[in-house]
C-alpha atoms as a printed R data frame, in Angstrom:
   type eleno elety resid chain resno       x       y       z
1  ATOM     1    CA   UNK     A     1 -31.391 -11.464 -12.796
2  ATOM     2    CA   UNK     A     2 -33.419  -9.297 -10.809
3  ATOM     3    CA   UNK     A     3 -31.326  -7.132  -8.793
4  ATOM     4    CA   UNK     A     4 -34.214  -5.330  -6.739
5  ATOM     5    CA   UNK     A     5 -35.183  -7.997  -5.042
6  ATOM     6    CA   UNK     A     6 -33.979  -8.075  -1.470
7  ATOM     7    CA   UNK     A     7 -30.934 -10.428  -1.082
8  ATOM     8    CA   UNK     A     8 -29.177 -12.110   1.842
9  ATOM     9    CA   UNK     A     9 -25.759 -11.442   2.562
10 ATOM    10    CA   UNK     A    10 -24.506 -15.345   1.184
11 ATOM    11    CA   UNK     A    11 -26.546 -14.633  -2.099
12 ATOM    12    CA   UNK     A    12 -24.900 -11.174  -2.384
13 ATOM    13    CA   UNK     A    13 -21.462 -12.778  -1.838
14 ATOM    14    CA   UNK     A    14 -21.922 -15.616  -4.386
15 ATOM    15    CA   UNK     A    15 -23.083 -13.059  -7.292
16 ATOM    16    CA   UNK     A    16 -20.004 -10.525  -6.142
17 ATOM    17    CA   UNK     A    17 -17.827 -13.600  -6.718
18 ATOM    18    CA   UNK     A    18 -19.241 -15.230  -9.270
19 ATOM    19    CA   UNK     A    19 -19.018 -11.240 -11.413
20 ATOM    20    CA   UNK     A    20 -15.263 -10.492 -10.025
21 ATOM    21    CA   UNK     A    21 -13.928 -14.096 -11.174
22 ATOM    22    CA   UNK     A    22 -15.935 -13.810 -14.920
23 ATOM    23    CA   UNK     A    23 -14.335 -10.374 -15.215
24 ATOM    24    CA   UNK     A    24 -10.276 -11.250 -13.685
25 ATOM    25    CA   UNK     A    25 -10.109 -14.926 -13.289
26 ATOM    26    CA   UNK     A    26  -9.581 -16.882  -9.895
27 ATOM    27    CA   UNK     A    27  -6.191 -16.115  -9.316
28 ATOM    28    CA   UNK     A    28  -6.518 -11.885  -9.523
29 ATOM    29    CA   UNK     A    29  -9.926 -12.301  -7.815
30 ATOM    30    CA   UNK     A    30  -8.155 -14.049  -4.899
31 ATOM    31    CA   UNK     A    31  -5.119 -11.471  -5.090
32 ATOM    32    CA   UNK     A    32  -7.935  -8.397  -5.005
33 ATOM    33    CA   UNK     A    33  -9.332 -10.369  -1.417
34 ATOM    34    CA   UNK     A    34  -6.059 -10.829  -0.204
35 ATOM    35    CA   UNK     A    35  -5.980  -6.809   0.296
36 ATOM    36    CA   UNK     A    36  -8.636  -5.940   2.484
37 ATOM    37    CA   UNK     A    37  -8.449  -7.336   5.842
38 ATOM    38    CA   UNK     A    38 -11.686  -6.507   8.095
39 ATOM    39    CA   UNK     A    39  -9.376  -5.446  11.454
40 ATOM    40    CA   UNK     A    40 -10.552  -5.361  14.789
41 ATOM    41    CA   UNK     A    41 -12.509  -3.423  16.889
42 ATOM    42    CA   UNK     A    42 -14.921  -0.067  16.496
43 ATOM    43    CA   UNK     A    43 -13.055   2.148  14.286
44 ATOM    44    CA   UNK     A    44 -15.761   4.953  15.103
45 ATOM    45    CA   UNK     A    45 -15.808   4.329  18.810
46 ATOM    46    CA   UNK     A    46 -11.592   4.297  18.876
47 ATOM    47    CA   UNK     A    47 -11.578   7.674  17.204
48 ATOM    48    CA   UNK     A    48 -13.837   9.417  19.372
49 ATOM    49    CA   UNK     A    49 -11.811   7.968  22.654
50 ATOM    50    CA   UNK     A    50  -8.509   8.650  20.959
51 ATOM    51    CA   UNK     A    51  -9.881  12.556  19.881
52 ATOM    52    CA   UNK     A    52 -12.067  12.973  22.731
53 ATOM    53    CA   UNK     A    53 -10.202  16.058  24.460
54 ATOM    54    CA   UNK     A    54 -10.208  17.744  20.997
55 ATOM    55    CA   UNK     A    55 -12.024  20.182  19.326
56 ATOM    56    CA   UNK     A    56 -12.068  19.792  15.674
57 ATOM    57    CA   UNK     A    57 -10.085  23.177  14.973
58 ATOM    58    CA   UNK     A    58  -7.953  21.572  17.226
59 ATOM    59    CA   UNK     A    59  -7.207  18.177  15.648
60 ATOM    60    CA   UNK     A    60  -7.298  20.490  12.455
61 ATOM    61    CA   UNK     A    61  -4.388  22.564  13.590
62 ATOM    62    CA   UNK     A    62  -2.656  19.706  14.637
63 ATOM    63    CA   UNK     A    63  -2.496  18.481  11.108
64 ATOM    64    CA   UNK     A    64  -1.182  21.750   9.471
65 ATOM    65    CA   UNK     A    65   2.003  21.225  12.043
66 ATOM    66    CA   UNK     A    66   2.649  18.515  10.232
């Protein structure tokens, strides 16, 4: 296989799935899925409304309360 070729996102999922499952079966390959979930929303975006009165030495203080 050629792997610097460019690849679309379906071909990229079939070969990740196709190397996970050789490697730990079906059933470990499905388990491994079963822990990332893909959330909702703009992390990046939510953090900088959620921080967005803070300095960084502030937010940094903050966590050496704690």
């Amino acid at each position: 296989m050629n792997l610097t070729i460019d690849l679309t996102p379906l071909e990229i999922r079939k070969i990740g799935w196709h190397a996970l499952t050789s490697l730990i079966g079906i059933a470990r390959s499905l388990k491994f899925l079963l822990e990332y979930d893909k959330g909702e929303g703009d992390y990046t975006e939510l953090r900088k409304e959620l921080f967005k009165e803070q300095s960084v030495t502030d937010i940094l203080n903050d966590m050496q309360k704690t």
